[in-house]
MIDRENLUM-178148 format. One record per residue: residue number from 0; x negated, z negated, y negated of N, C-alpha, C in turn. Coordinates in Angstrom, 2 decimals. Layout:
N
<guke resi="NUM" n_px="X" n_pz="Z" n_py="Y" ca_px="X" ca_pz="Z" ca_py="Y" c_px="X" c_pz="Z" c_py="Y"/>
...
REM end
This chain:
99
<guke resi="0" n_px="22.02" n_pz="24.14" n_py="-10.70" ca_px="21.42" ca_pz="22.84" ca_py="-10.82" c_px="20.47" c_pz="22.63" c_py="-9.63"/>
<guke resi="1" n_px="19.82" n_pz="22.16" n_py="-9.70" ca_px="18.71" ca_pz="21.94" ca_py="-9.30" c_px="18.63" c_pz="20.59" c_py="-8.27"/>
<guke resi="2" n_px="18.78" n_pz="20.65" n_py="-6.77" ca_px="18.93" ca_pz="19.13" ca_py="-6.57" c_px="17.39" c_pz="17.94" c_py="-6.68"/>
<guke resi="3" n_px="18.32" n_pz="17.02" n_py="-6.50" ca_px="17.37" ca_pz="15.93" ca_py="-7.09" c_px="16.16" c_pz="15.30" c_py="-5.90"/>
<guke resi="4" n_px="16.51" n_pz="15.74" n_py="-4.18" ca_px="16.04" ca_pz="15.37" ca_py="-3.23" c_px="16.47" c_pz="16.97" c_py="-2.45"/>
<guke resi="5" n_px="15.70" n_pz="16.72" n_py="-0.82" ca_px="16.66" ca_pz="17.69" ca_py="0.00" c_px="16.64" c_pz="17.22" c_py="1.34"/>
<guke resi="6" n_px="17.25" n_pz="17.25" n_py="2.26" ca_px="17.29" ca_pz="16.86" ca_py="3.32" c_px="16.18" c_pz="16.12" c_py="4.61"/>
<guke resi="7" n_px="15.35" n_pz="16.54" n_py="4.14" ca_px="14.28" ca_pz="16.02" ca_py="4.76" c_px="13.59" c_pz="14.82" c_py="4.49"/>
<guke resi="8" n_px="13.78" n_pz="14.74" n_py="2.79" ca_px="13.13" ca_pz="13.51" ca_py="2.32" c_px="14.28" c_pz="12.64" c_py="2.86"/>
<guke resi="9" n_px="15.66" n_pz="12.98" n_py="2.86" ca_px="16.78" ca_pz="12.06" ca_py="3.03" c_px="16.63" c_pz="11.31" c_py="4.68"/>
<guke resi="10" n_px="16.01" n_pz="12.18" n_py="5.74" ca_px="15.56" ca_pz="11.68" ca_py="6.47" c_px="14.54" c_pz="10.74" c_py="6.96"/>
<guke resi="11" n_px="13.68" n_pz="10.69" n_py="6.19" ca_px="12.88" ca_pz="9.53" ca_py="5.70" c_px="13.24" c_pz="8.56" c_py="5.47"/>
<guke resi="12" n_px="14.81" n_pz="7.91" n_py="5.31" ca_px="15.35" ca_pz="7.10" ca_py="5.29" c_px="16.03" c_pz="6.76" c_py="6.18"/>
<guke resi="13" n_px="17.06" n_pz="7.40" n_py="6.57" ca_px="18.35" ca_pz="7.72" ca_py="7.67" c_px="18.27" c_pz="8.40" c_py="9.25"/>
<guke resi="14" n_px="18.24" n_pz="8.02" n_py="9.97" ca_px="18.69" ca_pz="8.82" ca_py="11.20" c_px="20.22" c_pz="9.12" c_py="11.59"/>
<guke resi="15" n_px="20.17" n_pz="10.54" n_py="11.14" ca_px="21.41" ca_pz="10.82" ca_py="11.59" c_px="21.78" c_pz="12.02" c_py="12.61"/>
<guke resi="16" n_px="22.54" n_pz="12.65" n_py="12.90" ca_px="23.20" ca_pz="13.33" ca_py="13.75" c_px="23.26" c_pz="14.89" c_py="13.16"/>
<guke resi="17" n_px="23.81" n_pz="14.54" n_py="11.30" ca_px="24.18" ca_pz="15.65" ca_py="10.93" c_px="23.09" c_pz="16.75" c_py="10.53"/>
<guke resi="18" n_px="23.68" n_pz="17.72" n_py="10.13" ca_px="22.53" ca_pz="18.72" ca_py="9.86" c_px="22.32" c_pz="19.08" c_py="8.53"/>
<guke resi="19" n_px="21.54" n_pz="19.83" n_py="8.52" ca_px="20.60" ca_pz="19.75" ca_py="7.01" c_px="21.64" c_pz="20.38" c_py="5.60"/>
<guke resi="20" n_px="22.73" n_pz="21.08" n_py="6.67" ca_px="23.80" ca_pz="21.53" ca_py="5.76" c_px="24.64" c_pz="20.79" c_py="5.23"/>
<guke resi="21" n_px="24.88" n_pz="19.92" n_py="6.28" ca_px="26.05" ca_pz="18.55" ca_py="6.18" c_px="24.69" c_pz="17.96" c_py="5.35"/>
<guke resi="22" n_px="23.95" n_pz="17.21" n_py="4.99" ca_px="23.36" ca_pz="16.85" ca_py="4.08" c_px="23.32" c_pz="17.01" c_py="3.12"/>
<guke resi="23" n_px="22.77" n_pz="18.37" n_py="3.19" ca_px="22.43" ca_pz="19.02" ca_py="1.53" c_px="23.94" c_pz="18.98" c_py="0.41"/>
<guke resi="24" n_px="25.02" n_pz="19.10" n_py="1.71" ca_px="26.10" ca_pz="19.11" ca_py="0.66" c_px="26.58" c_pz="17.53" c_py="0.35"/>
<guke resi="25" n_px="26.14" n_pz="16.72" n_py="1.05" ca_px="26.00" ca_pz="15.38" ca_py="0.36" c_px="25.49" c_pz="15.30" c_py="-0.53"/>
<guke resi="26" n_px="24.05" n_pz="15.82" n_py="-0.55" ca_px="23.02" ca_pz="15.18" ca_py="-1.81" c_px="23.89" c_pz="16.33" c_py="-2.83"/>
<guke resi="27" n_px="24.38" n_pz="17.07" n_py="-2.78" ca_px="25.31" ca_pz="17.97" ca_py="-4.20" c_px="26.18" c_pz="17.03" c_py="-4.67"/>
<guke resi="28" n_px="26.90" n_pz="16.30" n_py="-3.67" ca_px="27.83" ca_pz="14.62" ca_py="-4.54" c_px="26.90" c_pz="14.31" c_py="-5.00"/>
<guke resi="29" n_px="26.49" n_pz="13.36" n_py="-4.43" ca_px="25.29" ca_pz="12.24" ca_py="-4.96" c_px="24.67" c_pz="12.50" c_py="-6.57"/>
<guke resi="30" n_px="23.70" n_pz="14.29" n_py="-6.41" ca_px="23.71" ca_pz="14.53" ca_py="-7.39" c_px="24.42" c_pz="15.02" c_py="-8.90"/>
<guke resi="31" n_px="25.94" n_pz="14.81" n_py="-8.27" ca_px="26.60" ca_pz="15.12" ca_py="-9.33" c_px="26.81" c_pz="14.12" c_py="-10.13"/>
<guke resi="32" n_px="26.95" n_pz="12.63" n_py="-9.09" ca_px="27.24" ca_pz="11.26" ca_py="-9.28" c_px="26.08" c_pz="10.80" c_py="-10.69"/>
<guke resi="33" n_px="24.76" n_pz="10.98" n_py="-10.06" ca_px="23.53" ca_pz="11.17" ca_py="-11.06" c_px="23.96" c_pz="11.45" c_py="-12.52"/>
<guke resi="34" n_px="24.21" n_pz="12.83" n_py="-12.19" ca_px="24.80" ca_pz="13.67" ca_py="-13.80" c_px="26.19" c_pz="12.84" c_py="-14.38"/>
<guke resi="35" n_px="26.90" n_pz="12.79" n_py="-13.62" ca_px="27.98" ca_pz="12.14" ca_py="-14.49" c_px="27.14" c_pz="10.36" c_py="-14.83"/>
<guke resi="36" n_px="26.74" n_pz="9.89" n_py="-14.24" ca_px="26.60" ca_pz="8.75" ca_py="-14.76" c_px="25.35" c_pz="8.47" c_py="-16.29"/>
<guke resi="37" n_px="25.22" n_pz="9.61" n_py="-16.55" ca_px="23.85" ca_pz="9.83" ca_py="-17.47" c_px="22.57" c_pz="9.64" c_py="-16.67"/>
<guke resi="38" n_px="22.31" n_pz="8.87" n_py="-15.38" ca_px="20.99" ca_pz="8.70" ca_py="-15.40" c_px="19.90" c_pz="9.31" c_py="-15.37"/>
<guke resi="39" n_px="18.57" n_pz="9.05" n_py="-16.32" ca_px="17.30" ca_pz="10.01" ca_py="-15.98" c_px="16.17" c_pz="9.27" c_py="-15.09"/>
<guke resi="40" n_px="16.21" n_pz="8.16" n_py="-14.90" ca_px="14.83" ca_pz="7.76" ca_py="-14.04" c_px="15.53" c_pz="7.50" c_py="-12.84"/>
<guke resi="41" n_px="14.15" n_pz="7.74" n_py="-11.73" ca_px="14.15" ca_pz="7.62" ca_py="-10.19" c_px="15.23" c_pz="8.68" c_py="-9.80"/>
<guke resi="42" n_px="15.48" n_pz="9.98" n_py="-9.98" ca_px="16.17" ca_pz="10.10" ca_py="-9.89" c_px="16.29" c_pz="10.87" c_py="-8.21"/>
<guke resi="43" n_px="14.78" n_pz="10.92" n_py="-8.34" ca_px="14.93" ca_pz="11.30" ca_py="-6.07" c_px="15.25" c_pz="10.38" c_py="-5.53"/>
<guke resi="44" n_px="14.77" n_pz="9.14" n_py="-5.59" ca_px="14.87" ca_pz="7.98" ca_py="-5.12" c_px="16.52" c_pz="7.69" c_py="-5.08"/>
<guke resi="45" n_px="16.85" n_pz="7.57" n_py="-6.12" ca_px="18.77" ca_pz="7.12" ca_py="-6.39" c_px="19.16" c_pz="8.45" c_py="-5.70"/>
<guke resi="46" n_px="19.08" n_pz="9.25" n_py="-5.52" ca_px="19.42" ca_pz="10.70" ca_py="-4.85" c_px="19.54" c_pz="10.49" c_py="-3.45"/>
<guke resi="47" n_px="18.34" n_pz="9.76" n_py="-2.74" ca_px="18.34" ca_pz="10.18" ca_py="-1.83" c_px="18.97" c_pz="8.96" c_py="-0.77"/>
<guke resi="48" n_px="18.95" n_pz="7.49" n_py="-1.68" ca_px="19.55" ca_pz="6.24" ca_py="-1.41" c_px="21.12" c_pz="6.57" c_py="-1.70"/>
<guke resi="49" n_px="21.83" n_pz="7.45" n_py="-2.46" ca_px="22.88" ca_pz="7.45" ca_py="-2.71" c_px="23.84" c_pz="8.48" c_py="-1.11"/>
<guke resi="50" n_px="22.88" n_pz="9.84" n_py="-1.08" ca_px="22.95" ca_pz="10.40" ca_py="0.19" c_px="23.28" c_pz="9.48" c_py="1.35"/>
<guke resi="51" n_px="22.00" n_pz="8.96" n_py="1.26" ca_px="21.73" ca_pz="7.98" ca_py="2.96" c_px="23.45" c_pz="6.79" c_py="3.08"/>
<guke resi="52" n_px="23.80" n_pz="6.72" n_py="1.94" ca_px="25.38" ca_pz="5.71" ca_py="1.63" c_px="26.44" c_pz="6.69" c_py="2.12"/>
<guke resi="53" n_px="26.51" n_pz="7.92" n_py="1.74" ca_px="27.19" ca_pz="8.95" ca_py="2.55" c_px="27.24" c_pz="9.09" c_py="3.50"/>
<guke resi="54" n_px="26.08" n_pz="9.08" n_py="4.25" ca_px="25.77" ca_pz="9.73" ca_py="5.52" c_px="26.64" c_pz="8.21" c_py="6.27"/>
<guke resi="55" n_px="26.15" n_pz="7.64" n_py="6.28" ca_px="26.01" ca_pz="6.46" ca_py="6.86" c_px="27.36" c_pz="6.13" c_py="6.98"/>
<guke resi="56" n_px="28.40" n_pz="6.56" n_py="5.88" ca_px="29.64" ca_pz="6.38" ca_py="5.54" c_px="30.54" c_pz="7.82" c_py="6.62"/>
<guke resi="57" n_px="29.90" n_pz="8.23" n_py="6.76" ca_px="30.32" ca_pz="9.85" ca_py="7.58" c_px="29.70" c_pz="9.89" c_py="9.34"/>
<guke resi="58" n_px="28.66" n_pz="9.08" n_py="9.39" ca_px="27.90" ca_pz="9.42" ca_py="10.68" c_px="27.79" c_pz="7.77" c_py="10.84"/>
<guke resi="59" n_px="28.68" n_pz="7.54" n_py="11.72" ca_px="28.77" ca_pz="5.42" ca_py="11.94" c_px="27.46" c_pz="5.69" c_py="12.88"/>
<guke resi="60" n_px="27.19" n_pz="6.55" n_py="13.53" ca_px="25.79" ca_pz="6.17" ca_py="14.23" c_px="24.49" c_pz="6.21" c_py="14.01"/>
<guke resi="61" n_px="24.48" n_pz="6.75" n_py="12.78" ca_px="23.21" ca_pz="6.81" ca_py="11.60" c_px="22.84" c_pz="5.69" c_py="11.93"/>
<guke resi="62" n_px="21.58" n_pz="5.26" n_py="11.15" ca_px="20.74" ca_pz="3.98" ca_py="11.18" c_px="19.64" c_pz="4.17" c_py="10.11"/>
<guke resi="63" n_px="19.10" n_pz="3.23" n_py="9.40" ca_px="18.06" ca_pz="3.32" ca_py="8.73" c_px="17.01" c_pz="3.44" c_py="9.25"/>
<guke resi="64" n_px="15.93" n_pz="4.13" n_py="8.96" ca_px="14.88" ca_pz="4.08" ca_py="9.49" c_px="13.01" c_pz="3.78" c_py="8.40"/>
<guke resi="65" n_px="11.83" n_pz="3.73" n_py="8.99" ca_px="10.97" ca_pz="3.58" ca_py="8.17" c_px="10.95" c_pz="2.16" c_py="7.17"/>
<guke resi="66" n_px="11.05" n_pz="2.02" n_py="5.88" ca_px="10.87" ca_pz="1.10" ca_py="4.86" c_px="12.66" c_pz="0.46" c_py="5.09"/>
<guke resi="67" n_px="13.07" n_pz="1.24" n_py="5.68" ca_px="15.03" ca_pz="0.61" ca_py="5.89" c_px="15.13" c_pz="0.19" c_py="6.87"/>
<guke resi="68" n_px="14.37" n_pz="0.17" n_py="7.75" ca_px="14.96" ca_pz="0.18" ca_py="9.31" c_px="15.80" c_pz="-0.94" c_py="9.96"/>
<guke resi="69" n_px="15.33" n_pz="-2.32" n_py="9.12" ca_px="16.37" ca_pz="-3.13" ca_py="9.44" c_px="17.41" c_pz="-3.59" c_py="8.55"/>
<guke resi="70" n_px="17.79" n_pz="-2.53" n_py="7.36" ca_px="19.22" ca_pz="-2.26" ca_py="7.30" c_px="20.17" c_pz="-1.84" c_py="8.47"/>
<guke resi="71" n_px="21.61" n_pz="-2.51" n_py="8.48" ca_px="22.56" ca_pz="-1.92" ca_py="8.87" c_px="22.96" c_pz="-0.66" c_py="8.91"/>
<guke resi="72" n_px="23.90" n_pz="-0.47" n_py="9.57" ca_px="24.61" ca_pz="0.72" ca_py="9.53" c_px="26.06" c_pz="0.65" c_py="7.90"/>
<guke resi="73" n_px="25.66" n_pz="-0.35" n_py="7.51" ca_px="26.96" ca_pz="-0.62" ca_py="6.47" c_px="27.07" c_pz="0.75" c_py="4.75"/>
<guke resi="74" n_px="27.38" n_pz="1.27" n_py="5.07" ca_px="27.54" ca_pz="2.17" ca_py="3.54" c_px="26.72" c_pz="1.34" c_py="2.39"/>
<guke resi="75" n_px="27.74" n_pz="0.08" n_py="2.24" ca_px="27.09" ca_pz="-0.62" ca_py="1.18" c_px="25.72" c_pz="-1.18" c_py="1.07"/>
<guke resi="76" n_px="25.24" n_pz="-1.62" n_py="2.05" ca_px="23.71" ca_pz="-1.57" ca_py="1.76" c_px="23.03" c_pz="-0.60" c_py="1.33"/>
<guke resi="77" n_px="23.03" n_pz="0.78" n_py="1.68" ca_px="22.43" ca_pz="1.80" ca_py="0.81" c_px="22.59" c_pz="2.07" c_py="-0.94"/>
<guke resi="78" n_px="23.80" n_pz="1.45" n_py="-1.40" ca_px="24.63" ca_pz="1.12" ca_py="-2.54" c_px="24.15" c_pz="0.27" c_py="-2.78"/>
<guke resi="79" n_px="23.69" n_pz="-1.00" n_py="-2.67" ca_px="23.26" ca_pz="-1.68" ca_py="-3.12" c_px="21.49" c_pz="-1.62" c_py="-3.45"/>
<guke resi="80" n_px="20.99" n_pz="-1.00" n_py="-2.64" ca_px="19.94" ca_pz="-0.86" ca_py="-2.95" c_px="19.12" c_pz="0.22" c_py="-3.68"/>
<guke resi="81" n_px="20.41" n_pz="1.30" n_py="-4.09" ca_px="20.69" ca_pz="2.18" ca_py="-4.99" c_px="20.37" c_pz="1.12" c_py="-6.18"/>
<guke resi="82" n_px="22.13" n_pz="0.56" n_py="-6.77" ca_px="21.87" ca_pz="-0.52" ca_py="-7.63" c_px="20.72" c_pz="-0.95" c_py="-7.71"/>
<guke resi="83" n_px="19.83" n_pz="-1.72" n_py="-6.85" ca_px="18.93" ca_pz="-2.41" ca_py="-7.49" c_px="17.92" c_pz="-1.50" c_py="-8.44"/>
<guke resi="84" n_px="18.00" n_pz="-0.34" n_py="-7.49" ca_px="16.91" ca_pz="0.83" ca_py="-8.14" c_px="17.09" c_pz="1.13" c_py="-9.55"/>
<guke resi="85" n_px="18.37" n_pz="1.48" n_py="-9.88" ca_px="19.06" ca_pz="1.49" ca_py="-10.97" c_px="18.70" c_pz="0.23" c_py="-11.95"/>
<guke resi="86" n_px="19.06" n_pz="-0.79" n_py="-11.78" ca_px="19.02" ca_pz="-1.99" ca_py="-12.45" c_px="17.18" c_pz="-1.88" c_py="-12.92"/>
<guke resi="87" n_px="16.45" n_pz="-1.79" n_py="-12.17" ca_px="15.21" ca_pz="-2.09" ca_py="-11.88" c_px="14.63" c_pz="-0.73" c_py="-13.03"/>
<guke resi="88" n_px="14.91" n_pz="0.16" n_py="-13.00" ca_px="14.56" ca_pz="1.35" ca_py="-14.15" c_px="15.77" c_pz="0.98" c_py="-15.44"/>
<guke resi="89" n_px="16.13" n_pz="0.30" n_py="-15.36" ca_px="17.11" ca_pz="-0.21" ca_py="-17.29" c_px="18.16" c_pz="1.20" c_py="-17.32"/>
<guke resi="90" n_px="18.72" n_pz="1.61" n_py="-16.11" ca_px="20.08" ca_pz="2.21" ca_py="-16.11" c_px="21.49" c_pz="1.73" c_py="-15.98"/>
<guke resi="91" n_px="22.25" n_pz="2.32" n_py="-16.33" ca_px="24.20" ca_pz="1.75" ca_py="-16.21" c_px="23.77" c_pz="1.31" c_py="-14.76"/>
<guke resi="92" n_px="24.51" n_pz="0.23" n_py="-14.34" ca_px="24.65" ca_pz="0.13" ca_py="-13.07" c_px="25.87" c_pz="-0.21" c_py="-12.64"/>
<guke resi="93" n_px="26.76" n_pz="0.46" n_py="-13.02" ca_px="28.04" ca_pz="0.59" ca_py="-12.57" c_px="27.96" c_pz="2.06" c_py="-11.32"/>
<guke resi="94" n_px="28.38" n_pz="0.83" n_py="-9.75" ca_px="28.55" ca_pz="2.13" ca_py="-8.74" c_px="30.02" c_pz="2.29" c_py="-8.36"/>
<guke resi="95" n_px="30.65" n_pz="3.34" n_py="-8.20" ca_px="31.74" ca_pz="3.94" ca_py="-8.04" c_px="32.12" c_pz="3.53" c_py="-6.43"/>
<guke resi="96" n_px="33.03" n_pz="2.92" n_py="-6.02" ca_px="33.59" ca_pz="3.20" ca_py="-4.89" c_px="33.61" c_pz="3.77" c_py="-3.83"/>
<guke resi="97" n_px="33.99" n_pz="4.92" n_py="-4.73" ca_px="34.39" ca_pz="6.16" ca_py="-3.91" c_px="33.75" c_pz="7.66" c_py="-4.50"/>
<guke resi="98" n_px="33.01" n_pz="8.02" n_py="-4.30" ca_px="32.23" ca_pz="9.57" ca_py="-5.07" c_px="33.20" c_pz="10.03" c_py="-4.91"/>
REM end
């Protein structure tokens, strides 16, 4: 499978600590999350907003950065703004808890 983002774009969002390995095997959740939920649109975008909810959830000293920057450090804001993305392209927007 093919991922949907890769680490670098994910940085474009996030400042974090971890490395491109510890990433990439995030965005492999994230993108599995994708596949199980059916969705087909935005799907770098929800990829890489779903990642940055990981990270953020794994690395408390992450921070948003760029178009995020004055997001929190909170998991759920990246989740939520997943959701909206979701909502906003006419997908399920049911988000899971816990990947």
């Amino acid at each position: 499978m093919t991922a949907n983002c890769n680490a670098t774009e994910v940085r474009t969002l996030i400042s974090t600590s971890l490395t491109d390995e510890d990433i990439t095997s995030l965005i492999t959740i994230a993108d599995q999350y994708i596949t199980d939920r059916g969705l087909t649109k935005s799907l770098k975008l929800i990829s890489m907003l779903f990642t940055a909810s990981l990270i953020a959830f794994k690395d408390y000293k992450s921070y948003g950065i760029g178009d995020y920057r004055e997001n929190t450090r909170d998991p759920q804001e990246w989740r939520d703004e997943m959701e909206k993305v979701i909502t906003e392209t006419d997908e399920p927007t049911t988000i899971v808890d816990n990947p």
